[in-house]
C-alpha positions as CSV (number, residue, x, y, z in Angstrom):
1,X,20.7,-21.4,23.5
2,X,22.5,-19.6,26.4
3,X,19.5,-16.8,26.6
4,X,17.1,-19.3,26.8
5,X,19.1,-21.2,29.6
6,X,18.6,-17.1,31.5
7,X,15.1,-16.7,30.5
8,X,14.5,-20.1,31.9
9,X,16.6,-19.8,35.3
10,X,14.6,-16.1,35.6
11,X,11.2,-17.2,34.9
12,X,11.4,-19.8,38.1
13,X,11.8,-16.6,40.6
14,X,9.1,-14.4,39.0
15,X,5.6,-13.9,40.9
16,X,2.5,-12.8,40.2
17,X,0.4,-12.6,37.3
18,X,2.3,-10.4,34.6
19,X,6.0,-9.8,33.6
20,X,7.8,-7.4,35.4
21,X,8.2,-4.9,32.5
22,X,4.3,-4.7,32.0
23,X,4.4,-4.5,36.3
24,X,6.6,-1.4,35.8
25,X,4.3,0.0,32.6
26,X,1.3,0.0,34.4
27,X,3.1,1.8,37.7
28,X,3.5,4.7,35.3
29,X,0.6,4.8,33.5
30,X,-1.2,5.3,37.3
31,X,0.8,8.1,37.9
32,X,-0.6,10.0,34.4
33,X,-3.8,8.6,34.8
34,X,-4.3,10.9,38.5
35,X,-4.9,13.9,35.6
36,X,-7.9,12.2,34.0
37,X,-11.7,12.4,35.3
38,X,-14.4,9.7,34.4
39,X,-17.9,9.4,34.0
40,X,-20.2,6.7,34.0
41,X,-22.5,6.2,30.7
42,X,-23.3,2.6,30.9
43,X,-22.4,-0.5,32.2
44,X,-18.9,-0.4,29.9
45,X,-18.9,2.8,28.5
46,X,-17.1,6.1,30.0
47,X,-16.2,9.3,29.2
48,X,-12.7,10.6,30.4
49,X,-11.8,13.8,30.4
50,X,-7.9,14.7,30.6
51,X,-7.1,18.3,30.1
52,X,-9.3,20.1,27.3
53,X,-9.9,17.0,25.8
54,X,-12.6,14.0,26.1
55,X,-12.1,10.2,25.5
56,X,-14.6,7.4,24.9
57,X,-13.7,4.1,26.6
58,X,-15.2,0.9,26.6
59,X,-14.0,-2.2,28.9
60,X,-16.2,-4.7,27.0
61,X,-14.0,-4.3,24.2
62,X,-11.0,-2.6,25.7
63,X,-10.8,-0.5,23.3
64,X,-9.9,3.7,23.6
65,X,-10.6,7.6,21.9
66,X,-6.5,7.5,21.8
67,X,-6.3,4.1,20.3
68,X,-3.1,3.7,22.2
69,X,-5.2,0.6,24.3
70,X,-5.5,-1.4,21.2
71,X,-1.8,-1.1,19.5
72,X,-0.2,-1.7,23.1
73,X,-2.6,-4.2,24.5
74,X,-1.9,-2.4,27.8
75,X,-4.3,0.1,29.2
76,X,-3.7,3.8,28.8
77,X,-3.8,6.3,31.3
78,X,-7.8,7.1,29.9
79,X,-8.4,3.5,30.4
80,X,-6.6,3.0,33.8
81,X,-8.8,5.8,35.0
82,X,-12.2,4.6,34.0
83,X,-11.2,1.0,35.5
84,X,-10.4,2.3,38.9
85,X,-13.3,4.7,38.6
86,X,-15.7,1.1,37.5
87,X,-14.2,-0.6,40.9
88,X,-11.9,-3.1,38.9
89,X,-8.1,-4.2,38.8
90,X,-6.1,-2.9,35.9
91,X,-4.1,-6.2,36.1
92,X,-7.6,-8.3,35.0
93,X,-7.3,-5.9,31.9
94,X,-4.1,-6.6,30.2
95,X,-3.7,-9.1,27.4
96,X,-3.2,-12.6,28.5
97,X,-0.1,-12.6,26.2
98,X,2.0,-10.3,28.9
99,X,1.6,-13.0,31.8
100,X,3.8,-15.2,33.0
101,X,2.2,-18.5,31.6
102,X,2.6,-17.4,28.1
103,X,6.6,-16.1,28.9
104,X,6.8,-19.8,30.1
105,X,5.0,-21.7,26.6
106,X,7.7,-19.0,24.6
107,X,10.9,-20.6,25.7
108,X,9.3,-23.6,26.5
109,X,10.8,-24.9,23.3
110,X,14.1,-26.9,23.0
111,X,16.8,-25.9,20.9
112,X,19.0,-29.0,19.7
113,X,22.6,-28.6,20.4
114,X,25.0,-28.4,17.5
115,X,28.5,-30.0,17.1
116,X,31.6,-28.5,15.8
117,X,31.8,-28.3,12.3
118,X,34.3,-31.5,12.5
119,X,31.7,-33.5,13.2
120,X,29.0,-32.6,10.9
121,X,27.7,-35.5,8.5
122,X,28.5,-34.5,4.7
123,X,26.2,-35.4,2.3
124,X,26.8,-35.5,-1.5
125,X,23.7,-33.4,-3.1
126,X,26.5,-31.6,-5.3
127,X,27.5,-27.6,-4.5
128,X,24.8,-25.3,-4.3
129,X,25.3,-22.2,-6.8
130,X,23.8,-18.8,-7.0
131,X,21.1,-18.4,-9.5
132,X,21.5,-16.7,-12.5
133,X,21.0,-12.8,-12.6
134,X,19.0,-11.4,-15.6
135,X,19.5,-7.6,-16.3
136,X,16.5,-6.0,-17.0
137,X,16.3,-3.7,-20.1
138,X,16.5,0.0,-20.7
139,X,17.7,2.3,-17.6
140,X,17.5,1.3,-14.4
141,X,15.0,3.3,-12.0
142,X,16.1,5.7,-9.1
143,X,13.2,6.7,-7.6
144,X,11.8,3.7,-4.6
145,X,8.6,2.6,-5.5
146,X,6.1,4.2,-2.7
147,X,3.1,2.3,-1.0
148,X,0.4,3.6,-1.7
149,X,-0.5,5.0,1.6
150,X,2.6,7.0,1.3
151,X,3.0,10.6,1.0
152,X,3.7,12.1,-2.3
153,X,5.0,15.2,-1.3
154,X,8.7,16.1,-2.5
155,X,11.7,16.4,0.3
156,X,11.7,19.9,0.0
157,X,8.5,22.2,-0.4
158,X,10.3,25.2,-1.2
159,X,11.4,23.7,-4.5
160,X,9.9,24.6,-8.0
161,X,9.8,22.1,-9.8
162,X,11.1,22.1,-13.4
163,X,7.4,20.6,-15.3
164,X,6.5,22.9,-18.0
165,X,9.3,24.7,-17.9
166,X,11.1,25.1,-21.1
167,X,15.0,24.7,-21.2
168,X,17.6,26.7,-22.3
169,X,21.0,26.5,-24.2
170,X,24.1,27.6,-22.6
171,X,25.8,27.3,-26.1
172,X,23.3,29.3,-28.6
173,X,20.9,30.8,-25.6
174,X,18.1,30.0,-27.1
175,X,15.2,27.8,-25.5
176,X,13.3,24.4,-26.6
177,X,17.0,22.3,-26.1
178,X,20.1,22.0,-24.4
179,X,23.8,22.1,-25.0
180,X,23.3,18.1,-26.4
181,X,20.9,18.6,-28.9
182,X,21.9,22.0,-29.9
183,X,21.7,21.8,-34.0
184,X,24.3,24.6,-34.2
185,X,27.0,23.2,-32.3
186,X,26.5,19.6,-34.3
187,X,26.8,22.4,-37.6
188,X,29.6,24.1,-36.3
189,X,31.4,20.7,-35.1
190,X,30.5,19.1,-38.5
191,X,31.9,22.1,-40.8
192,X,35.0,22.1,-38.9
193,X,38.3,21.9,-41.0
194,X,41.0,20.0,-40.1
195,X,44.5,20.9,-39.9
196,X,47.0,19.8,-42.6
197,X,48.3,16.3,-42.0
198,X,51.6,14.9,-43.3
199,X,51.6,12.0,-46.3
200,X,53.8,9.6,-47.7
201,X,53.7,9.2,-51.7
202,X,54.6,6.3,-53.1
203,X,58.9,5.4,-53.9
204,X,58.7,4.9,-57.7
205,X,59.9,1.2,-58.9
206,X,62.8,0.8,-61.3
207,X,60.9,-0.4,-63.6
208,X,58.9,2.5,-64.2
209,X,61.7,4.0,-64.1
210,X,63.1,2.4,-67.3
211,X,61.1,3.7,-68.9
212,X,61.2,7.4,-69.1
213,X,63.2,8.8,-71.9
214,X,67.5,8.5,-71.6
215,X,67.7,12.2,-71.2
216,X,65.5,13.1,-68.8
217,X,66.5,10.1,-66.2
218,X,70.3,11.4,-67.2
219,X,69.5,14.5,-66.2
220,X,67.8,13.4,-62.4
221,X,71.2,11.3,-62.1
222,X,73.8,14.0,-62.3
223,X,71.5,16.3,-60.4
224,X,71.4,13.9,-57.3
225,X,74.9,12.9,-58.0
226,X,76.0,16.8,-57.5
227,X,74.0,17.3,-55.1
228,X,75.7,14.1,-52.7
229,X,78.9,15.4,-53.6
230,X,78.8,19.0,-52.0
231,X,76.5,17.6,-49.0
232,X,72.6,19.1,-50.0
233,X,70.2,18.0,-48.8
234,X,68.6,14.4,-49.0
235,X,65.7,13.6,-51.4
236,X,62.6,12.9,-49.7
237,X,59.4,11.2,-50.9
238,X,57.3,13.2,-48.2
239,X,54.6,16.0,-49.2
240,X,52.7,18.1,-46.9
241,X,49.7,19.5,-47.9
């Protein structure tokens, strides 16, 4: 709202035909166009000569060799010359979109003031929510998909690229895989023993205990009896293989 209250306030002191920036654009393209040299063909057509090179104009259709005439909508230097050359005003040639009466029609146009957010009028519709996000399946792409008019040419040119070229493993050194699929490191990592671990065995329940024959439990019981007596060592139920 405030820069169309300026472009309003400024467009009451301009003059003229055109906006001051195309004023200005056409001021320079007079100065480049005192290189060029025209010559008549036909009531619209001219050849301009700039340098070693030669442009084909037409003010029928405003149109230009350097095409820069029909992207600006602003004569080029080429142009400039052959309309000064035909006896005509460069202003009478610029697109009607650059003058003053169509700045005026652009902010023309009222915006509608806003109040502060205290005063705005709620309305129950319900909260809006973000929609739902699918994943796509399988890997998602790197490379941007080009237009087609898009140059296909890699970043760097003095890259070889890697197609046809068979691969090499830095385990076995030999070619058609990598270090992944190697089958001799899956053989070697497969055939791989492992070192001894420790394991519990089962504490034996009196029951089974009962029975074994008198003599031989007898004989366990003094031995572990003896052995608590002069302080040896503890009996375990832990083997290592």
């Amino acid at each position: 709202m405030r820069r169309y209250q300026l472009k309003r306030y400024g467009i009451k002191t301009l003059k003229g035909k055109l906006c001051p920036k195309i004023v200005e654009k056409l001021k320079a393209v007079s100065e480049e166009a005192t290189d060029c040299l025209s010559r008549y063909a036909d009531d619209s057509m001219f050849e301009v000569e700039k340098g070693r090179r030669t442009y084909v104009m037409d003010l029928r259709k405003r149109t230009s060799g350097c095409r820069k005439w029909e992207m600006t909508r602003v004569s080029c230097a080429h142009g400039y010359s052959a309309i000064t050359f035909h006896g005509h005003k460069p202003k009478d040639y610029v697109d009607h979109y650059y003058s003053i009466k169509m700045f005026k029609k652009a902010y023309a146009p009222m915006i509608y003031p806003v109040p502060s957010e205290e005063k705005w009028i709620w309305i129950n519709h319900g909260v809006l929510e973000l929609p739902k996000s699918r994943v796509a399946l399988g890997r998602p792409r790197k490379a941007r998909t080009r237009s087609p008019d898009e140059s296909r040419e890699p970043k760097n040119p003095y890259r070889m690229r890697k197609f046809g070229v068979k691969g090499k493993c830095s385990f076995c050194k030999l070619f058609g895989h990598n270090t992944k699929t190697c089958p001799k490191k899956k053989y070697l990592a497969s055939n791989y023993r492992q070192p001894a671990t420790e394991v519990e065995l089962p504490i034996p329940s009196p029951a089974s205990t009962q029975s074994v024959g008198s003599s031989s439990s007898r004989r366990e019981d003094t031995k572990l009896a003896t052995s608590s007596r002069r302080g040896g060592a503890q009996p375990h139920n832990k083997k290592f293989l």
